[in-house]
C-alpha positions in Angstrom: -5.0 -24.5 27.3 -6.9 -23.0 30.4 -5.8 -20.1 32.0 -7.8 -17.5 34.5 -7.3 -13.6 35.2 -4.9 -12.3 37.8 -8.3 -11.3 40.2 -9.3 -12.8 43.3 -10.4 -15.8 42.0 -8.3 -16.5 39.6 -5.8 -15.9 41.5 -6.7 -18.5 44.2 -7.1 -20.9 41.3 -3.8 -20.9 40.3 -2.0 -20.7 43.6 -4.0 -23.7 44.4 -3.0 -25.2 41.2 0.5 -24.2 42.0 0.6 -26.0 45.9 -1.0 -29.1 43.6 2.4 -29.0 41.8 5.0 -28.7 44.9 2.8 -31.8 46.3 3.1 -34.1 43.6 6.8 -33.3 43.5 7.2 -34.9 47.1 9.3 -31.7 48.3 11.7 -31.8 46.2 13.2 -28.0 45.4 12.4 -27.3 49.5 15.3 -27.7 51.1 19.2 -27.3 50.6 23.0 -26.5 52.4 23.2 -23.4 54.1 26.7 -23.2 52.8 26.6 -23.7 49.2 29.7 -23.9 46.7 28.6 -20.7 44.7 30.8 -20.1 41.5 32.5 -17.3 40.7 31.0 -16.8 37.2 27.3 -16.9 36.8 25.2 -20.1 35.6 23.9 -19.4 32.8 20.4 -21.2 32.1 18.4 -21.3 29.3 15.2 -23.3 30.4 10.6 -22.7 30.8 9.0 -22.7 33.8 6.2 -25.7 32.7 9.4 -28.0 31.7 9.7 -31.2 33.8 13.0 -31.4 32.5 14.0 -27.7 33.4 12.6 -28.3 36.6 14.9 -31.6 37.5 17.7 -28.9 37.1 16.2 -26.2 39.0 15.0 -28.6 41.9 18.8 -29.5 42.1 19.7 -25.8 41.9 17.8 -25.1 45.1 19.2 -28.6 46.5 22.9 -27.3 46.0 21.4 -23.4 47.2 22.9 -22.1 43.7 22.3 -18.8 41.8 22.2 -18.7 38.5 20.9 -17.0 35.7 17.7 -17.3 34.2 16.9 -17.2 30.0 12.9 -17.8 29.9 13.0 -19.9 26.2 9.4 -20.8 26.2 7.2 -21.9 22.7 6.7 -19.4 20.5 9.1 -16.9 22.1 12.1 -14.9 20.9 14.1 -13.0 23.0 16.0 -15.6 24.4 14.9 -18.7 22.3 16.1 -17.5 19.1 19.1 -17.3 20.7 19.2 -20.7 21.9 18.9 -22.3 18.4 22.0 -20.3 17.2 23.9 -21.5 20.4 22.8 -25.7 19.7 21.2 -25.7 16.4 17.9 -26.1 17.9 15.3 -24.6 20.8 15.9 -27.4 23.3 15.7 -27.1 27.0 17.2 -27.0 29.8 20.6 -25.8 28.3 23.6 -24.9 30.6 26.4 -22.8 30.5 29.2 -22.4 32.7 32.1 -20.2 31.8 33.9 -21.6 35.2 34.6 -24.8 33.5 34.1 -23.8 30.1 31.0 -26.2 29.7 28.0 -26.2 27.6 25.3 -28.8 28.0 22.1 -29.8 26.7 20.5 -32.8 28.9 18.8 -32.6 31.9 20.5 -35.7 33.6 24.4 -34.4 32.0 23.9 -30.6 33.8 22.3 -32.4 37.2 25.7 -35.0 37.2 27.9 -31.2 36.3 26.5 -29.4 39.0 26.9 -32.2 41.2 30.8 -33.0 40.5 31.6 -29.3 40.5 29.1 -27.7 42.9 28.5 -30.1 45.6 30.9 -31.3 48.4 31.0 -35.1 47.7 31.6 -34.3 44.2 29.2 -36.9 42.9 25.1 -37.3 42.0 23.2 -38.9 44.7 21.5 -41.7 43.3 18.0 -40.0 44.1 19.1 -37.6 41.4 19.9 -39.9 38.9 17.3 -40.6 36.1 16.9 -44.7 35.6 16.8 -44.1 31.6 19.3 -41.3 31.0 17.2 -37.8 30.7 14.0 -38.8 31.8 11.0 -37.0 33.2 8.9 -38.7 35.4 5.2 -38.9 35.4 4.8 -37.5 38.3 7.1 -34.7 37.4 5.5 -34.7 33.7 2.1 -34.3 36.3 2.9 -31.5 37.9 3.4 -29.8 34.3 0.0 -30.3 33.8 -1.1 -29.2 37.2 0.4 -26.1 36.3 -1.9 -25.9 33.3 1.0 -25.5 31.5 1.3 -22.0 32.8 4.9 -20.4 31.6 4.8 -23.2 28.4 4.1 -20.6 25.9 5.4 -17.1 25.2 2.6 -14.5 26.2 2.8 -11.9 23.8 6.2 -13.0 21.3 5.8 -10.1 19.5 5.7 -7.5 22.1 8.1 -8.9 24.1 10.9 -9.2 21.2 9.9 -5.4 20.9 10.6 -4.9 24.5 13.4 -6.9 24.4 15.6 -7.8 27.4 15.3 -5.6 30.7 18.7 -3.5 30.9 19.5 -5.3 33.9 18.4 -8.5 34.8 15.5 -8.7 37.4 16.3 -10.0 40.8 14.3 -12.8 42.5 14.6 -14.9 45.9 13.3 -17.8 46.2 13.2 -21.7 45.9 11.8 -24.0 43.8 9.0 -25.4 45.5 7.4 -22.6 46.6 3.9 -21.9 45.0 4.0 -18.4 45.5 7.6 -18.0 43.4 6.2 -20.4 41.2 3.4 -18.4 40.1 6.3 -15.7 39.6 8.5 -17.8 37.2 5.6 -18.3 35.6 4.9 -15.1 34.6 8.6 -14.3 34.1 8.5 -17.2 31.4 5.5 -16.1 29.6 7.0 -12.8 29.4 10.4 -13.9 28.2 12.2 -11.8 31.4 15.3 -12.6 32.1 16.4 -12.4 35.6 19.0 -14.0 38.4 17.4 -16.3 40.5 18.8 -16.2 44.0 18.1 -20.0 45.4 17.3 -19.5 49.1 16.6 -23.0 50.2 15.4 -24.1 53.8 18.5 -25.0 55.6 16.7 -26.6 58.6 13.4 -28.0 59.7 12.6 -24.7 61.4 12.7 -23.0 58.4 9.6 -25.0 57.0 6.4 -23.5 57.5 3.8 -21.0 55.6 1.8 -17.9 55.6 3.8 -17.0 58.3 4.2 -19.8 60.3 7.1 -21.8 60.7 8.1 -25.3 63.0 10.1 -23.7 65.5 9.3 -23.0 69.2 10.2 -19.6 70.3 11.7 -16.7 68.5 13.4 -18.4 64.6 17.0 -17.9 64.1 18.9 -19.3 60.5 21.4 -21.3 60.9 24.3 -19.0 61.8 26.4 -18.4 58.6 24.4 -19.5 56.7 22.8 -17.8 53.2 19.3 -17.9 54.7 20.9 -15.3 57.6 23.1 -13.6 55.1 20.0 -13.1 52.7 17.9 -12.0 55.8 20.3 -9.6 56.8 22.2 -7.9 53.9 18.9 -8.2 51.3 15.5 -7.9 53.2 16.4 -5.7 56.0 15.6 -8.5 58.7 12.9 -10.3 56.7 12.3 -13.5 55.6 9.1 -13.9 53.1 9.4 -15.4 49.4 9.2 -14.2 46.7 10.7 -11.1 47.0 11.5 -9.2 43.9 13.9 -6.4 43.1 13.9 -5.0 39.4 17.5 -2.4 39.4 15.7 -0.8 36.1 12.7 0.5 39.0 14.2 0.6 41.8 11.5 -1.5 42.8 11.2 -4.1 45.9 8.3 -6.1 46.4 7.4 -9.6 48.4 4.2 -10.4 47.4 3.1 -13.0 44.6 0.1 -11.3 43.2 1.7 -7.7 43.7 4.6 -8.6 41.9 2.5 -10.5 39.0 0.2 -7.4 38.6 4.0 -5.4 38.1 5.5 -7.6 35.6 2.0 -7.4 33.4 2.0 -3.7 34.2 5.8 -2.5 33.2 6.5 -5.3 30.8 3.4 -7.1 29.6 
C-alpha cells in the first residue's frame, strides 16, 4: 500500500488522487435538497472511508442532505470495530442504525432503500440508486477505492488509538461527499478511528458548484433561501461558506482548511 507524508508534495499527491476519485464517481455525493427530512434521533453509521460500499450510503446521505453519525470501523481497528462484531456477529460494513424506526441494517442496497422510504419525500429509491445485483459495488465505484490508494482502509495506529479511545464528544464536520478536500479529512478520521457527526451540506443549486473559491453564479451568491446551505452559513460559519470546516467541542477548535485540519487530527490524536 502507497501512502506519502502530509508535506507539500505529498499533500498535492493525494488531493490529486482524491479529485481522481470524485471524477470517476460522475458527481455523485455533489449535490442534494435544500430542505432535507432530518430525523429527530441521530443515524448512527458504522462504515471506512476507502469502502465502495460505505460510500453508496454516504453518496445518498449527501443526496438526501442527512446528518448522521460517523463510527470509523476500518481493518485492523478497535475502537469502534470491535464493537461492531458484538452488534452483528461480524466486522462488516456499512452498518446502520436508526433508533427513529427502531432499525438495524447491514447491506448497502437495504440502508440506501431505508433512507429513501423514510427520509426522502417520494418515499421510494430512485432507480439510479438501485444496485442491478442486490448490494453491489461497481467498478467504477470499486475504482475510485483504489484511486484513493486505499487511504482510510486500514487503522493507523490500532493500538494507540484503542488507548486514546473515543473523543469525549464527537468531532464536528461539514461537508459533502464528493469533495476532495473533506475526503482527505474522512480519511484521516478513519485511519484514526475518530468518531465524529458528519453535517451533509450538499449543493442545493447550480450556483453553488464551483472551487477554490469560485462558483457559477454571476454577481454577488446567495443559497437558496431557507435552505440548510443558508442556515449552515449563517448560524455555523459566521457568513462563510468553505468545506471542510471542522469544529472539535473537546478544543474548542474551528478550522476550514484540509491540510490544517489533517496536521491537527495527527497532532491531538495521532
Amino acid at each position: 500500500m502507497m501512502g506519502f507524508s502530509n508535506n507539500m508534495i505529498g499533500y498535492k499527491l493525494k488531493s490529486l488522487q482524491a479529485t481522481t476519485s470524485t471524477l470517476l464517481r460522475g458527481g455523485r455525493g455533489n449535490m442534494g435538497t435544500a430542505a432535507p427530512m432530518q430525523p429527530d434521533e441521530s443515524l448512527i453509521l458504522y462504515e471506512h472511508e476507502a469502502c465502495p460500499y460505505s460510500r453508496r450510503v454516504r453518496e445518498v446521505m449527501t443526496h438526501l442532505n442527512l446528518d448522521y453519525e460517523s463510527r470509523p470501523s476500518p481493518c485492523k481497528g478497535h475502537v469502534y470495530r470491535d464493537e461492531l462484531k458484538e452488534l452483528v456477529g461480524k466486522a462488516q460494513v456499512p452498518f446502520l442504525i436508526d433508533d427513529n424506526t427502531g432499525d438495524k441494517i447491514l447491506d448497502s442496497q437495504a440502508i440506501i432503500d431505508h433512507l429513501f422510504t423514510h427520509y426522502s419525500k417520494k418515499s421510494a429509491t430512485p432507480e439510479n440508486y438501485r444496485a442491478s445485483n442486490g448490494d453491489s459495488a461497481t467498478l467504477s465505484n470499486k475504482a475510485t477505492s483504489i484511486a484513493s490508494m486505499m487511504r482510510g482502509v486500514k487503522a493507523d495506529h490500532p493500538k494507540k488509538n484503542l488507548a486514546r479511545g473515543k473523543p469525549k464528544e464527537p468531532l464536528q464536520l461539514y461537508g459533502f461527499e464528493a469533495s476532495p478536500f473533506c475526503r482527505l479529512v474522512r480519511e484521516k478520521l478513519s485511519e484514526l478511528e475518530i468518531g465524529y457527526i458528519n453535517h451533509s451540506v450538499a449543493r442545493e443549486q447550480i450556483q453553488d458548484i464551483g472551487g477554490f473559491g469560485m462558483r457559477l453564479n454571476l454577481g454577488e451568491y446567495h443559497p437558496i433561501k431557507g435552505g440548510k446551505r443558508e442556515r449552515i452559513m449563517n448560524q455555523v460559519m459566521d457568513g462563510k461558506l468553505q468545506f471542510p470546516y471542522l469544529i472539535d467541542p473537546n478544543t474548542d477548535a474551528k478550522m476550514y482548511e484540509s491540510a490544517d485540519i489533517i496536521d491537527y487530527l495527527d497532532k491531538t490524536y495521532g
